[in-house]
N, C-alpha and C positions, 0 to 999 in steps of 0.2 A: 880243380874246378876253375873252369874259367872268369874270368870280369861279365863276359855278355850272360853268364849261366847266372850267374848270382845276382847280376839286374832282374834277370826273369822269375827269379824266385822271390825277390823282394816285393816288385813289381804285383806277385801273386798275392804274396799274404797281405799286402794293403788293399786289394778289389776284395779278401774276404773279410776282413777287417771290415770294411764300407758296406759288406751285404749282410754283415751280422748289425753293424750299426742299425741301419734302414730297416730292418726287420723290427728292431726292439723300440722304434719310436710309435710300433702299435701296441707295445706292453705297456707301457708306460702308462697313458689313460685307463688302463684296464688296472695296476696297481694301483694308483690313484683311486679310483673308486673303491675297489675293494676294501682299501685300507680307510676311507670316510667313514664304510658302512662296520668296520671294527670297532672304530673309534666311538660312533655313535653307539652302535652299542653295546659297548665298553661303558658307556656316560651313562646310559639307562643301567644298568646291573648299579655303578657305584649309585644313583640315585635310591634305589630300591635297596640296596647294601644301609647306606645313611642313614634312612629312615626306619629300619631297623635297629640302631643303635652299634653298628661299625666303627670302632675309631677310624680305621683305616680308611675307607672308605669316605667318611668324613671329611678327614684332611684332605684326603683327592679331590674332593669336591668343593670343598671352598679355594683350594689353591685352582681352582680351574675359573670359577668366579672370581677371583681377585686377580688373574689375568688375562680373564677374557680366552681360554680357551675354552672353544667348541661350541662357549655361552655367551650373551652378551654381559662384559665386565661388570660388575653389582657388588658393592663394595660391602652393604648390610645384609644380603646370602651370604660373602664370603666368611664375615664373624659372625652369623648367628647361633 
């Protein structure tokens, strides 16, 4: 294999390297959302789990309150 062949073929797999890139910068917002609306409700289930008397459930829920994930931070939800 020659030096000029092997440039052409490097050459290749970085243009599809770059068209696979450019493609997946429209997945990316589409994970993003999908993944909010898991999380949310994922957050409704462990609420509705909680109050039902969940331990587990529980702990998820106050450790999300006492760092502010998903919820606004609230220190007397997160020991109640």
């Amino acid at each position: 294999m020659t030096k000029n062949s092997k440039n052409k073929q490097n050459k290749k797999s970085y243009s599809n390297s770059y068209v696979i890139l450019r493609e997946m910068r429209f997945l990316i917002p589409i994970f993003l959302l999908l993944s909010s609306l898991v999380i949310a409700e994922d957050k409704a289930n462990d609420q509705t789990l909680a109050q039902s008397g969940d331990e587990v459930a529980q702990f998820n829920l106050s450790y999300d309150y006492y760092n502010g994930i998903g919820v606004e931070e609230d220190y007397e939800l997160a020991f109640y």
